[in-house]
C-alpha positions in Angstrom: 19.3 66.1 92.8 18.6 66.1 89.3 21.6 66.2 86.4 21.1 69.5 85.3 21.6 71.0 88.7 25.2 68.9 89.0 26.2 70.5 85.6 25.2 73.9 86.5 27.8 73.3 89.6 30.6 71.6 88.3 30.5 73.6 84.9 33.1 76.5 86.2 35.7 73.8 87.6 35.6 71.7 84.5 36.6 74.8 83.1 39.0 75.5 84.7 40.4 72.3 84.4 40.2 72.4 80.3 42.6 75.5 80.8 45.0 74.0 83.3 45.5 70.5 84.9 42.8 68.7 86.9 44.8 68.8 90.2 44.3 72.6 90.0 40.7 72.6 89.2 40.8 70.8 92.6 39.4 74.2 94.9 37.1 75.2 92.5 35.8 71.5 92.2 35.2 71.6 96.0 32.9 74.4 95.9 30.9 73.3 93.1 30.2 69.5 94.8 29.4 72.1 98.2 27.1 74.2 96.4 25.6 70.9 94.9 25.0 69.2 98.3 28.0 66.9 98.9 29.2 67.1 102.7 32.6 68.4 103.2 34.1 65.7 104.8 33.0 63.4 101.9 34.4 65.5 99.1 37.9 66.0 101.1 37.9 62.4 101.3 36.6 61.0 98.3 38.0 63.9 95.6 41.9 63.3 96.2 41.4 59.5 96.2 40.2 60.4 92.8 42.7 62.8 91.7 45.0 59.6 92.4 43.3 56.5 91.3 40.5 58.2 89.0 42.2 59.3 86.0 39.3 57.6 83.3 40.0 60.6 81.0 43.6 59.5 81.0 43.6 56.2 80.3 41.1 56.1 77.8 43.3 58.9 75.9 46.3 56.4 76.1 44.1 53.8 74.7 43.2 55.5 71.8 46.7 57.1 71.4 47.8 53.9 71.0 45.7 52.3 68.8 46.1 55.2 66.9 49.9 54.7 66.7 49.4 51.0 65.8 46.8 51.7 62.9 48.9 54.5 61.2 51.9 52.1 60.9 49.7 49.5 59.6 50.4 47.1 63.2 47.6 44.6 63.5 46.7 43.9 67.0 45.0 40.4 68.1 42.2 41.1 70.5 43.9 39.5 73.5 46.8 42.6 73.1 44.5 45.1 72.7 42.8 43.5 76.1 46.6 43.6 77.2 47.1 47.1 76.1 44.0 48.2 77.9 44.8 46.0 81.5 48.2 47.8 81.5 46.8 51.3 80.9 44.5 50.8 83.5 47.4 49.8 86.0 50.0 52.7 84.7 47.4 55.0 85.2 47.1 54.8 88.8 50.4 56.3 89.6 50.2 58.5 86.5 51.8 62.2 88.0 49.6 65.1 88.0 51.3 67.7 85.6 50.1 68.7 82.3 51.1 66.0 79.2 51.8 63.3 82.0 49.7 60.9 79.6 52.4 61.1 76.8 54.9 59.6 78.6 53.4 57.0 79.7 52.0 56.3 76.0 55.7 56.8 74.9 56.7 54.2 77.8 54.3 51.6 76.6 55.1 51.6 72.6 58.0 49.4 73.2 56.1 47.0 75.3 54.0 45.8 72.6 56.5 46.4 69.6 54.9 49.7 68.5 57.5 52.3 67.1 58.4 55.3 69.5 58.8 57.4 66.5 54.5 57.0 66.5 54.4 59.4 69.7 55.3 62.0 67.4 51.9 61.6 65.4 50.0 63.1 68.6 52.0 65.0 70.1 51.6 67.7 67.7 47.5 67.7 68.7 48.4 67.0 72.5 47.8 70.5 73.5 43.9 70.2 72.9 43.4 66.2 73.9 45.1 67.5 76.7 42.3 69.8 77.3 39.7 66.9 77.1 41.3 64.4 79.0 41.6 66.5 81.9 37.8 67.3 81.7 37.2 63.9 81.9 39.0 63.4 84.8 37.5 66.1 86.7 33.9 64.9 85.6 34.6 61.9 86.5 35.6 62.6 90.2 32.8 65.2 90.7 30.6 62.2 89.9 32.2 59.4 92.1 32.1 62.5 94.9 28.2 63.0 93.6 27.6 59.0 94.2 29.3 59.1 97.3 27.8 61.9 99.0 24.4 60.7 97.7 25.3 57.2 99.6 26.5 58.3 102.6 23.8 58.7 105.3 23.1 62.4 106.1 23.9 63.7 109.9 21.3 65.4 111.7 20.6 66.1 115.4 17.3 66.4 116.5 16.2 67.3 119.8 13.6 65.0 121.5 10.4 66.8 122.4 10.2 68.7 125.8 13.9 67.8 126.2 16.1 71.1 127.2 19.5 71.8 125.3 22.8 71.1 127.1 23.1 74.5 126.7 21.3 77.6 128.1 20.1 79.5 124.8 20.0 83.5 126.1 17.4 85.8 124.4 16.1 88.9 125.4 13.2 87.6 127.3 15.8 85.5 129.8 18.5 88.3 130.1 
């Protein structure tokens, strides 16, 4: 399927995710990836896989929020910490809970690991509110598409009766009855 028709479906869940948290985007997100053409059984499977190990929006928010933090009090950071930074995002994001501002803890968790001030948390969390509101689009964007990939990868089910063979089961129509 083209891009423009997986926007058109997934547009009213990302919505709702920008007003709320991704986890509760999660029905709406399962109608839009049905009405785009991914199987049932592969978004059930694939979409809370992603809710739990998928949270790209999230750890590239925590990335920034600390390099943020680092810049505004004049912290330089060699290239192998920010690498460092970056490895253990992507490792504290995967059991990251599911609520609303989740992200800020763990930001305000990983300041001391790499001799940042905690005070610094306080520079974002004022503006949370709305890079809350992105993150959590990412997220769900970025699990419609792994379900999108998925679905498009997984071989599609059909059964097919041979010619002149009958079906197991005796079809009544008017002409039979």
């Amino acid at each position: 399927m083209p891009p423009a028709a997986w926007i058109s479906a997934t547009t009213p869940a990302t919505f709702s995710a920008v007003r709320e948290s991704s986890e509760s985007a999660y029905p709406k997100t399962m109608e839009a990836l049905e009405k785009f053409g991914a199987p049932k059984r592969v978004s059930s499977f694939v979409l809370p896989l992603g809710y739990s190990f998928n949270l790209d929006g999230s750890m590239m928010y925590q990335a920034f929020a600390i390099m943020f933090i680092a810049q505004a009090y004049n912290v330089d950071l060699s290239f192998t910490q920010q690498l460092l930074i970056l490895l253990t995002l992507m490792i504290t994001s995967k059991g990251m809970a599911g609520v609303a501002r989740a992200s800020v803890v763990v930001v305000a968790a990983t300041l001391p690991m790499f001799n940042l001030p905690e005070a610094g948390i306080l520079l974002i969390l004022g503006i949370d509110q709305f890079l809350d509101m992105a993150r959590t689009a990412t997220n769900v964007v970025g699990n419609s598409i792994a379900t999108a990939v998925v679905a498009k990868s997984e071989p599609h089910e059909e059964v097919e009766e041979a010619p002149g063979t009958k079906s197991p089961l005796p079809i009544h129509t008017a002409a039979t009855a």
